[in-house]
VOTI-37466 format. One line per 3 residues: number of its first residue (from 1); for each residue x, y, z of C-alpha. Coordinates in Angstrom, 3 decimals. Layout:
NUM> X Y Z | ...
//
This chain:
1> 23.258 -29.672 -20.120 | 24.450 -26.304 -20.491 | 26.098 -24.620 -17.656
4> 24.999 -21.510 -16.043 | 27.335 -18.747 -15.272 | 28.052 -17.448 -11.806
7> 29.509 -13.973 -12.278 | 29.848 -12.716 -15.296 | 32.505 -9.199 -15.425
10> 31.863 -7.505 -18.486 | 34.538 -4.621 -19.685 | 35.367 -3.915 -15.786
13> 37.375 -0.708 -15.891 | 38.579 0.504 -12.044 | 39.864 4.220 -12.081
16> 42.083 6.086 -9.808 | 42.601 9.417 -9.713 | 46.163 10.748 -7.890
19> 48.281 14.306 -8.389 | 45.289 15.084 -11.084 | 45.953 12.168 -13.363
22> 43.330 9.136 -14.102 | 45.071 6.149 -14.290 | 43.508 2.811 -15.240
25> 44.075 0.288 -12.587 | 41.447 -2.707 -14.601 | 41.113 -1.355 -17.895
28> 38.025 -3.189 -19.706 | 38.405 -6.788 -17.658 | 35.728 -9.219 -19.138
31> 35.559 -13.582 -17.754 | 32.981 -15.709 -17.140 | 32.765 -17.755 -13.870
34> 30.852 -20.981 -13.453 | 29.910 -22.863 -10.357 | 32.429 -25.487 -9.348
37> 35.330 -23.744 -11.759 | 38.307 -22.269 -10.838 | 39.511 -18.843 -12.718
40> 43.279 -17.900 -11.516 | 44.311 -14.609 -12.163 | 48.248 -13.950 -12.347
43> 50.560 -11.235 -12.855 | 53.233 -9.066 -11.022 | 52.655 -6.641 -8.243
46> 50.949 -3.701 -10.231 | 49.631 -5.475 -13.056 | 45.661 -5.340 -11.563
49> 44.814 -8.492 -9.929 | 44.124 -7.290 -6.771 | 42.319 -4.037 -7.996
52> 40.212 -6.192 -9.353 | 39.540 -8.481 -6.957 | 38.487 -5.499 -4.801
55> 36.176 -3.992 -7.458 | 34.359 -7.609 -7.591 | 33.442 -7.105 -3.715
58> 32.827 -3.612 -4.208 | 36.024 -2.302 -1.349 | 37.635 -0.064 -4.193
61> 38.355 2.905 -1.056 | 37.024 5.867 -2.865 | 38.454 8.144 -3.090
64> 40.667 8.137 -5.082 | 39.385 4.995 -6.857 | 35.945 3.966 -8.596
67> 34.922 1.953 -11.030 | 33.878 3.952 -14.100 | 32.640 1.422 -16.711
70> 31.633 -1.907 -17.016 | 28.962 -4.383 -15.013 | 29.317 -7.454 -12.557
73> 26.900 -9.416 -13.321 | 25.796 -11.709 -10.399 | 23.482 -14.950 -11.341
76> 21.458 -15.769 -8.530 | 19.593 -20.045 -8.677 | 16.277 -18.773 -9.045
79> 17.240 -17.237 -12.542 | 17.750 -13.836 -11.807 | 20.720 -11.533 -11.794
82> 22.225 -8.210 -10.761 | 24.490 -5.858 -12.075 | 26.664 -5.510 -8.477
85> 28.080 -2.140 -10.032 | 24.500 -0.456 -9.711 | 23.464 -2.110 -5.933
88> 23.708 0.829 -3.027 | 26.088 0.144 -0.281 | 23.144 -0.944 1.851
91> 21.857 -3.503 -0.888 | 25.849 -4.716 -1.915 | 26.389 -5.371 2.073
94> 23.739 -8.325 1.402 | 26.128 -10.020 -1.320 | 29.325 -9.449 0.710
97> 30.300 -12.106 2.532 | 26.895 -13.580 1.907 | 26.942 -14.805 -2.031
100> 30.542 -13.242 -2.271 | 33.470 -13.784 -0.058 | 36.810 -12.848 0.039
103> 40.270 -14.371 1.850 | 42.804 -11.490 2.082 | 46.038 -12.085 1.461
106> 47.550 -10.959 5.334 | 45.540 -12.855 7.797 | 47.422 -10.897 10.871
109> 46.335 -7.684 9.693 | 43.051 -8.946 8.299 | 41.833 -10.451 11.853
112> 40.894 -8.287 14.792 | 43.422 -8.293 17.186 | 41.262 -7.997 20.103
115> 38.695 -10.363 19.347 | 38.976 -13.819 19.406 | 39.211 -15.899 16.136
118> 36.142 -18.004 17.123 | 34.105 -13.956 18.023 | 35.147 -13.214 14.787
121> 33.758 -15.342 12.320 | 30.913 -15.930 14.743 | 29.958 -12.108 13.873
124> 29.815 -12.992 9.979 | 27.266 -15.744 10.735 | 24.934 -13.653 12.786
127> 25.355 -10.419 10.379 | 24.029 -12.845 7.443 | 22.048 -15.720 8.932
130> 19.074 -15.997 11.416 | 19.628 -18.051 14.698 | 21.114 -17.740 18.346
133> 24.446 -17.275 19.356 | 24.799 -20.397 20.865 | 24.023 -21.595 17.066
136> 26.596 -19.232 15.301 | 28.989 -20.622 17.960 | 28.166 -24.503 17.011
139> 28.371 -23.559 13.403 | 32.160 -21.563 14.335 | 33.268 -24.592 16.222
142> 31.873 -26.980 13.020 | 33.872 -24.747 10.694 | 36.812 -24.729 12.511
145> 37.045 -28.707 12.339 | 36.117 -28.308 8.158 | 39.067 -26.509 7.902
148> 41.123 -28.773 10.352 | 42.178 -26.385 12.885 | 43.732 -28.544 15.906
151> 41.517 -28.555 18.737 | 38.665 -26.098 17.384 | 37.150 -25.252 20.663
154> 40.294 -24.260 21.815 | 41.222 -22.159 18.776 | 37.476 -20.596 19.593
157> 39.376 -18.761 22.714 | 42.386 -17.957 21.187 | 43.641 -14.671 19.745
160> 44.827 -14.668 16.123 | 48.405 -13.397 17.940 | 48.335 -16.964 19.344
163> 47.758 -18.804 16.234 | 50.621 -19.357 13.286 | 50.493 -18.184 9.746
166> 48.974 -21.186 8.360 | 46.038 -21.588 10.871 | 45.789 -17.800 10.748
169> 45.027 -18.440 7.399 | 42.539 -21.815 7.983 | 40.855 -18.979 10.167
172> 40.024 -16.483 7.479 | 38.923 -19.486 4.953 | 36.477 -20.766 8.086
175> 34.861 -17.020 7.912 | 35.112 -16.418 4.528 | 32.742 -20.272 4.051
178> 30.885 -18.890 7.310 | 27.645 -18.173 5.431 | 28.239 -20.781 2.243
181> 29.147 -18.202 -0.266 | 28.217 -19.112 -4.360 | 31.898 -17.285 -4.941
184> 35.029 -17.257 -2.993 | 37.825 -14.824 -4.556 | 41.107 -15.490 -2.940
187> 43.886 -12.797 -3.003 | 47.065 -14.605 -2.714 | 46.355 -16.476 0.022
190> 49.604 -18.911 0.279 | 52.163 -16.593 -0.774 | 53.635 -16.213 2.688
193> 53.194 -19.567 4.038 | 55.435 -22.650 3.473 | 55.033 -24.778 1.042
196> 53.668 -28.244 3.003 | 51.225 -25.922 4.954 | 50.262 -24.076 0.875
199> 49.397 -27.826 -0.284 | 47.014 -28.371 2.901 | 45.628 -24.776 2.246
202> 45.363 -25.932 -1.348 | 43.658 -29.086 -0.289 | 41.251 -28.001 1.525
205> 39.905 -25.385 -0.683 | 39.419 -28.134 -3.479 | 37.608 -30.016 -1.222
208> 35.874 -27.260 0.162 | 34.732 -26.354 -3.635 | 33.654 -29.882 -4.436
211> 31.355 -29.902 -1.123 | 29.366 -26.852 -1.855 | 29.969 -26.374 -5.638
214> 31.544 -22.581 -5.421 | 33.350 -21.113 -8.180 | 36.907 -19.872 -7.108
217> 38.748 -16.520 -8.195 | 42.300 -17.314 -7.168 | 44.615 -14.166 -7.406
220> 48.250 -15.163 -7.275 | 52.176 -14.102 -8.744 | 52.937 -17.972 -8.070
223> 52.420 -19.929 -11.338 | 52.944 -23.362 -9.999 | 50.215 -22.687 -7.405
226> 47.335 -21.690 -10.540 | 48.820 -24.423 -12.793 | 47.952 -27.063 -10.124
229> 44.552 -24.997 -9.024 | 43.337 -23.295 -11.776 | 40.937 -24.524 -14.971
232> 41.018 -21.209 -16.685 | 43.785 -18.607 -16.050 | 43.847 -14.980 -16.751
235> 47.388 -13.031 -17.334 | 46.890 -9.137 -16.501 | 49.666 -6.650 -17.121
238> 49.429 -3.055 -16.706 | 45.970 -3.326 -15.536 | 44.533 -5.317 -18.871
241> 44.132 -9.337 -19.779 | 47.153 -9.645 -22.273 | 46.348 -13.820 -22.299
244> 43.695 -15.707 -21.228 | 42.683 -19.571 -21.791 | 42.450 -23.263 -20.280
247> 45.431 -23.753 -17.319 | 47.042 -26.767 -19.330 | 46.688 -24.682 -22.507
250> 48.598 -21.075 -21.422 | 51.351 -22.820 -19.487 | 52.417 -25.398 -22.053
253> 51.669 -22.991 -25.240 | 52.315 -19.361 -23.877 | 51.374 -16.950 -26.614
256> 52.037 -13.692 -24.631 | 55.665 -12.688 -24.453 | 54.779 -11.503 -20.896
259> 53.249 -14.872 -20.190 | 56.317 -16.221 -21.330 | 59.044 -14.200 -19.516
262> 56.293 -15.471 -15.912 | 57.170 -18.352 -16.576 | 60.683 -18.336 -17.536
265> 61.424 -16.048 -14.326 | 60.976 -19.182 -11.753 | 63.901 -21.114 -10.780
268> 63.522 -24.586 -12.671 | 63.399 -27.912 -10.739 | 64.823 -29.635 -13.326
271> 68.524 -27.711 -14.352 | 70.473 -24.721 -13.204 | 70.721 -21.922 -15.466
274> 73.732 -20.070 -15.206 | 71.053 -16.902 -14.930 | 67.057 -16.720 -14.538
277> 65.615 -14.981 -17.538 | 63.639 -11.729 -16.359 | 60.460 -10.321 -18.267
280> 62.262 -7.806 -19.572 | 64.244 -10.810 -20.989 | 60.805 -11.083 -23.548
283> 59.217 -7.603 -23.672 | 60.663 -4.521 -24.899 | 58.959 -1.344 -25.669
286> 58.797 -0.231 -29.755 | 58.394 3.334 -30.980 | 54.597 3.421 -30.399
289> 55.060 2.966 -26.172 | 53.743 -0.535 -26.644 | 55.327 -3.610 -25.263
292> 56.372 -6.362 -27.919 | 58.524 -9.236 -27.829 | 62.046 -8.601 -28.322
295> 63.670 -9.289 -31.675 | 65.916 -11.981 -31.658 | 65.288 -13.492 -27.645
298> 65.892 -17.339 -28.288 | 63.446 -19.122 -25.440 | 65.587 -22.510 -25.129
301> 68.516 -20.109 -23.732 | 69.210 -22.240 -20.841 | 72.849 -22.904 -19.913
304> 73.020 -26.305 -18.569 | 76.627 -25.236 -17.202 | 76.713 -25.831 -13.298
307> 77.930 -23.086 -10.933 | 81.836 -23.899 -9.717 | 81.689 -25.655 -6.680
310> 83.702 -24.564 -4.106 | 87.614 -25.990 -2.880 | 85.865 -27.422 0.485
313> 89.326 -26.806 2.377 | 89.430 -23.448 4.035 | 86.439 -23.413 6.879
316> 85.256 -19.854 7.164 | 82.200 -20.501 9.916 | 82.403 -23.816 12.025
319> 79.573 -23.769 14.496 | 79.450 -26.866 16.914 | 76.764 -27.850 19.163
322> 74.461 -24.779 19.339 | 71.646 -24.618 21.290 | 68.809 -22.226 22.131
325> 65.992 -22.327 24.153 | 63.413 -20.049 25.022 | 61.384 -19.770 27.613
328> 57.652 -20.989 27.025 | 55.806 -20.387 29.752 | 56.373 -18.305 33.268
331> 54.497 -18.029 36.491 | 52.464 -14.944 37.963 | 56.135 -13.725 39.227
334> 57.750 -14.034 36.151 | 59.620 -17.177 36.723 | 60.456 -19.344 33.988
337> 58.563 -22.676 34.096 | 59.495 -24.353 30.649 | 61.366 -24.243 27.849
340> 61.321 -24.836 24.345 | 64.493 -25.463 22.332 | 64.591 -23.376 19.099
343> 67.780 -24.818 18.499 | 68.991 -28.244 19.570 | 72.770 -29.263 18.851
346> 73.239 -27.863 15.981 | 76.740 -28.361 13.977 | 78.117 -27.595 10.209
349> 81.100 -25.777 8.793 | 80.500 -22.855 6.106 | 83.853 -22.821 3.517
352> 85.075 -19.686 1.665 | 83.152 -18.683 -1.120 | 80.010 -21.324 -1.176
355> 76.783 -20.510 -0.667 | 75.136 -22.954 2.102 | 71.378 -23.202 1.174
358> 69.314 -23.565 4.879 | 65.660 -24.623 4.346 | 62.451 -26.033 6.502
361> 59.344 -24.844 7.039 | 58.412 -21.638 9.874 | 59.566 -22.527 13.119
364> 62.665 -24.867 12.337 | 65.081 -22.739 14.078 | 65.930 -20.994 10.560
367> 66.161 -17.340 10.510 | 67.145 -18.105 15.013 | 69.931 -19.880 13.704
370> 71.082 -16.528 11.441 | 70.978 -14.705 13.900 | 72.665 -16.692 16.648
373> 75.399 -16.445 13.857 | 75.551 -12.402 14.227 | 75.346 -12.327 17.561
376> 71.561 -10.700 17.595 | 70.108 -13.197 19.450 | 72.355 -14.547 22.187
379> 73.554 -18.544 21.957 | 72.831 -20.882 25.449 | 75.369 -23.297 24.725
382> 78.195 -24.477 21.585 | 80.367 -22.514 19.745 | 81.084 -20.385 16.983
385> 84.276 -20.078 15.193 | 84.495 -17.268 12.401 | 87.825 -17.819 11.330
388> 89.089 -20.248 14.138 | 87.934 -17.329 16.616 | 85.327 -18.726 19.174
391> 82.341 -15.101 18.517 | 80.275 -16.472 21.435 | 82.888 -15.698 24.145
394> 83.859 -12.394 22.519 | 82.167 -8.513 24.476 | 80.530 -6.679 22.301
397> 83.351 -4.720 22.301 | 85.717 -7.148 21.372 | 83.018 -7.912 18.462
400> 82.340 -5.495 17.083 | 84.844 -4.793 14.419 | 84.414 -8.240 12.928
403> 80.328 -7.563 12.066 | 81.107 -4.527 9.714 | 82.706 -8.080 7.737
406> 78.994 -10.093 8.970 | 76.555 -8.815 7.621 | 72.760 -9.624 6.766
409> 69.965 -9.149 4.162 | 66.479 -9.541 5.942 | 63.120 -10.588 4.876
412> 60.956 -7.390 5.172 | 63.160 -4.750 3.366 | 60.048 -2.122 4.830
415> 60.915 -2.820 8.631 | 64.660 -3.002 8.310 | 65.117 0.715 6.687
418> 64.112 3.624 8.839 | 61.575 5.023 7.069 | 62.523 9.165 8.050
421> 66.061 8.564 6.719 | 66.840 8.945 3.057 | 67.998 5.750 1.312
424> 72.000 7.089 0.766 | 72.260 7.938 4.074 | 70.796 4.922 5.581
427> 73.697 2.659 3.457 | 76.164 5.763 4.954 | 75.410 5.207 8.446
430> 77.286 1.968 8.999 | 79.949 3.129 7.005 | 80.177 5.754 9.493
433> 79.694 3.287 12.404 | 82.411 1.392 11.399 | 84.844 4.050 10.021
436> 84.881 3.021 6.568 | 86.205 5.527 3.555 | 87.946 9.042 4.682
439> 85.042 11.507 4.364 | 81.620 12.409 3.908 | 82.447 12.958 0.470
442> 84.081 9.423 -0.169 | 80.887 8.029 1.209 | 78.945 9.148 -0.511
445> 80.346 8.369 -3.752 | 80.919 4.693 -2.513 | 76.848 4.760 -1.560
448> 76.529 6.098 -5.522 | 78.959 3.685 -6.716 | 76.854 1.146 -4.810
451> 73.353 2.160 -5.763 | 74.753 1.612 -9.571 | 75.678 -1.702 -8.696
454> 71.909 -2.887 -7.176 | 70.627 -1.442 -10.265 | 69.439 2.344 -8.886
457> 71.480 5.565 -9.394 | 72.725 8.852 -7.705 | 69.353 10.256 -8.132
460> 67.617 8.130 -5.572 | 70.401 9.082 -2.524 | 67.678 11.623 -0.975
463> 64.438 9.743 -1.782 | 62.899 7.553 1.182 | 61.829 3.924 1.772
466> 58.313 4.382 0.605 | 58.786 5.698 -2.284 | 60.651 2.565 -3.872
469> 58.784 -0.859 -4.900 | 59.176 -3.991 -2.824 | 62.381 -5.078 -5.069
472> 63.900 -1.885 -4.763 | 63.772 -2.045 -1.481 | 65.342 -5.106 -1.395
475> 68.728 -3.750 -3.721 | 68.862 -0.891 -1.117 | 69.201 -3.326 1.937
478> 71.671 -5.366 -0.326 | 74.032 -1.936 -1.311 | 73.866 -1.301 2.288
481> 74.964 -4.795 3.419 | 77.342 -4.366 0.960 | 78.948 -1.181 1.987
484> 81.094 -2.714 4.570 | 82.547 -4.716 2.422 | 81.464 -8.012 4.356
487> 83.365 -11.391 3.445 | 80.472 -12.897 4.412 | 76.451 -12.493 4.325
490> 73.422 -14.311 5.854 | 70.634 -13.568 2.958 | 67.142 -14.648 5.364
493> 63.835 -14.898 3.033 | 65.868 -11.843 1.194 | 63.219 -12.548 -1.667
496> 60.065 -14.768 -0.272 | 57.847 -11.719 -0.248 | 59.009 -11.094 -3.978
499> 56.987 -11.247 -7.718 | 58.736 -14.160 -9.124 | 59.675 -11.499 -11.926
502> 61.910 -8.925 -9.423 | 62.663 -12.414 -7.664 | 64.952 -14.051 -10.296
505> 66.023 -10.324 -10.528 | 67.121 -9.984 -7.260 | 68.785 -13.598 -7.201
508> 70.472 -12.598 -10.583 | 72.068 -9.645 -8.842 | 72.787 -11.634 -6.056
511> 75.001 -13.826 -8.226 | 76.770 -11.338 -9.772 | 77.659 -9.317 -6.984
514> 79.058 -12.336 -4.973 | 81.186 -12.936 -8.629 | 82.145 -9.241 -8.227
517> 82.964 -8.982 -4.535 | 83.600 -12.689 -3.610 | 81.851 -12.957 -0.520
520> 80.401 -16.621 2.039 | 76.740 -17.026 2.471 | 74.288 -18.482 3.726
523> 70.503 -18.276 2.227 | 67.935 -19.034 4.196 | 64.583 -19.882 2.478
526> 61.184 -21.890 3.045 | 61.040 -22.174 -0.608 | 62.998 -25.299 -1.854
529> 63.569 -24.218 -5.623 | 65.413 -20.918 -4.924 | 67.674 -22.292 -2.162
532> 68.452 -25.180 -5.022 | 69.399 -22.752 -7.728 | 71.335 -20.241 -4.963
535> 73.135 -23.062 -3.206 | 76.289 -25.167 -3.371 | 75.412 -27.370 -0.627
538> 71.910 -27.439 1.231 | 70.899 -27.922 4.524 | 67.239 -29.123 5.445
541> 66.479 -27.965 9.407 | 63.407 -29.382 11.307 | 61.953 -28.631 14.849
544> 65.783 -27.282 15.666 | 67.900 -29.909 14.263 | 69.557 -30.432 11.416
547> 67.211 -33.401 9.519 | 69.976 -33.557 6.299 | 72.973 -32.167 4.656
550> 75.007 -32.384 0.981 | 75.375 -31.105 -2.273 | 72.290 -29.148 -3.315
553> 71.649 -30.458 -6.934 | 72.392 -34.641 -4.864 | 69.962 -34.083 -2.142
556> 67.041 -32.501 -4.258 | 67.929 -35.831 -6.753 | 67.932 -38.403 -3.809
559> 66.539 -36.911 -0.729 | 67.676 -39.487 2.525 | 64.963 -37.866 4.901
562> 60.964 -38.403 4.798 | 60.731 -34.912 5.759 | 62.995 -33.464 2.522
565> 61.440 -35.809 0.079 | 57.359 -34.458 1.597 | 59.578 -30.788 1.210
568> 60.269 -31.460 -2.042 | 56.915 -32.933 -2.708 | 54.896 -29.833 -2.147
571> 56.502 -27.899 -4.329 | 54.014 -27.179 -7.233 | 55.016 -28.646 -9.805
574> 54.232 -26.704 -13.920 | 55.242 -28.206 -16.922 | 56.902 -25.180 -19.324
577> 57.243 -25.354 -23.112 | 58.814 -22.125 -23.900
//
């Protein structure tokens, strides 16, 4: 029996227009979707996917963009189709959400923060279906079990504030099946989450596909996540398909050399390079502008050769039983009535020059546990020698000259720069603080000597946060960590938000500036693979506590814990024959 198409895009071209200039955002996209298939579309930040995700639903904001060629064809069961590109806004409002739906990839800023979660998709099934409100709020309740939200009348009530990132997300794939759509596009829906709660969210969307036979669009940078997902994957690049094909077929047999330098840019499970090839590892441009594969790259380049592990004599951090709590829930007068412990008796040493790995999933204590460390969240009970010299009972006063040498890298390089300061004189500032170099001269070669380092020059000093990438970002926040000269860093989700691409970038430069400069860290990371290739040792934290502890490449090998071995478990797994 031969099977009928779903969607079919036909030389999809999406068009913006900024300063004057056209540029092509989807330049001629053309894949067939059928019912019950999966279609994963992967590539770096920039390269279209989400452009073209958006032109599918019809949400290209316009201006400055509109689609200027091509159709979306949309295959109705009784036989007939339309081209979506030629519906009226009236007439496309009936396919949205309706026969097309769409999880974003932010739940917290795609929910209404004043509505309730249960309001919210309730509205979606009285906009497209006929029936009460008690009904839509049956059919809400329903949902929420399908997706296995704990206690789905409860979750009705709550606020998506009140919810975490994972059932934020089961919230937004409840509305999104609200009204049993024929095609569900996702836009990177797991990138922010850990990876047990990304195999549930995985889960459930297979199981959600079998039930009512959708086809799935699944836009992603992670290519473990479409290998595992995905029946047919597209690879977009500068806004055009540069490799398409069956899952199994492009990630065993890459033909692309961009498809290639994807998947060579992850950090592999199975050895530790002594550096993570980059794209630009595979492409380079040739006279004509175009990108080819570079003369002479040899794929099998991987150095087997293990980092140096560390003498384990000289203790640099020793922290012994630290605790946290905070308080979880007060009466009408503001008195504390419980507790919850963030942090429960927590002990390890740090040495000089290793890099201690510290991973578990969102709420283990994690990033609390950093900063505890720093001083920026304050410590109930324990100790915390830096240098046999006990932080905790140090004023700030008395502190303060030992955190120019403390310093920290952290996760959103957006919120941590002030956006109405220029880049060189944000790193300035705590050079400043801390009276560091002579003059304002001296700094300011130091923050040009630095930029050079992170990969940026001179020419950047007066240009502001937003008008550097997400990676850039991150190199700015690094030079300016850097600036003090710290002998020691706490790196926290420094690259979780990353393309896998600027990732292994951003890890490579992390390498060689801790070569260059020598400094003790500790990276802190929900994603298992990264902290294995950054770390000498590894620590696995869960619900506040320490769950295990030892050499990174031995406890990945022979996990002791349940909980490290389901960690290491959900890690998508991709077989790669470069």
């Amino acid at each position: 029996m031969e099977k009928k198409p779903l969607l079919e895009v036909k030389q999809l071209t999406t068009t913006f227009k900024t300063g004057g200039v056209l540029f092509h955002a989807v330049d001629k996209v053309s894949f067939t979707l059928y019912a019950g298939e999966t279609i994963g579309i992967v590539g770096e930040s920039g390269s279209g996917k989400s452009v073209t995700s958006l032109s599918l639903m019809r949400l290209i904001p316009n201006p400055p963009g509109k689609i200027t060629g091509g159709e979306i064809i949309f295959h109705h069961q009784d036989g007939t189709a339309r081209d979506l590109v030629q519906l009226s806004e009236e007439e496309m409002r009936t396919y949205r959400g309706n026969k097309l739906a769409m999880i974003f990839q932010e739940p917290m800023t795609s929910l209404n923060p004043v509505l309730t979660c249960g309001e919210q998709v309730m509205e979606a099934i009285l906009l497209h279906k006929k029936g009460s409100r008690e009904d839509a709020r049956k059919k809400t309740i329903a949902l929420f079990e399908e997706v296995q939200l704990p206690l789905p009348e409860q979750m009705y009530s709550r606020y998506p504030h009140q919810l975490s990132g994972g059932q934020k997300q089961r919230v937004m794939i409840a509305m999104a099946m609200s009204c049993e759509p024929n095609i569900l596009i996702a836009d990177e829906p797991t990138t922010a989450l850990d990876v047990t709660v990304q195999k549930t969210i995985l889960e459930l969307m297979k199981k959600l596909q079998t039930r009512y036979n959708m086809g799935i669009i699944f836009i992603t940078h992670d290519l473990g996540v479409v290998s595992e997902l995905a029946d047919k994957v597209l690879v977009m690049y500068k806004g055009k398909v540069v490799e398409e094909g069956q899952a199994n077929q492009v990630f065993t047999s890459a033909k692309h050399p961009y498809t290639k330098g994807l998947l060579a840019c992850k950090p592999p499970l199975d050895s530790r390079p002594e550096r993570l090839a980059t794209v630009s590892d595979f492409l380079e441009l040739n006279t004509n502008g175009e990108f080819v594969e570079r003369a002479g790259f040899v794929t099998n380049h991987r150095i087997q050769k293990m980092a140096e592990r560390t003498n384990q004599t000289e203790k640099l951090l020793e922290v012994k039983n630290l605790s946290i709590k905070f308080p979880a829930k007060k009466n009408l007068f503001g008195k504390v009535l419980n507790y919850s412990k963030a942090l429960d008796d927590i002990s390890f040493d740090v040495f000089r020059g290793e890099t201690l790995g510290l991973v578990g999933e969102s709420g283990c204590g994690k990033t609390t546990l950093g900063r505890s460390i720093l001083k920026l969240i304050a410590a109930g009970e324990g100790s915390i020698l830096y240098k046999g010299k006990d932080i905790l009972k140090l004023s700030e006063r008395e502190f303060k000259p030992m955190r120019s040498k403390m310093q920290i890298i952290f996760q959103d390089p957006y919120s941590s720069l002030n956006p109405r300061i220029p880049i060189g004189e944000a790193i300035a500032e705590p050079m400043r603080v801390h009276g560091l170099q002579t003059n304002e001269t001296s700094r300011r070669e130091k923050v040009n000597e630095l930029l050079q380092k992170v990969g940026l020059n001179a020419a950047h000093y007066n240009r502001y946060p937003h008008e550097f990438s997400g990676g850039q970002r991150q190199r700015i926040c690094i030079a300016r960590a850097l600036g003090l000269e710290p002998e020691f860093i706490i790196c926290d989700e420094s690259v979780s938000a990353l393309d896998v691409s600027v990732q292994a970038q951003v890890l490579n430069l992390l390498n060689d500036l801790k070569q260059e400069f020598g400094f003790t860290s500790i990276f802190i990371s929900h994603d298992l693979s990264v902290v294995k290739y950054m770390s000498d040792r590894m620590m696995v934290m869960r619900k506040g506590k320490i769950e295990e502890m030892g050499d990174a490449q031995e406890l990945y090998a022979h996990p002791k814990s349940q909980y490290t071995r389901a960690l290491i478990d959900s890690i998508p797994k991709m077989k790669q024959h470069l």
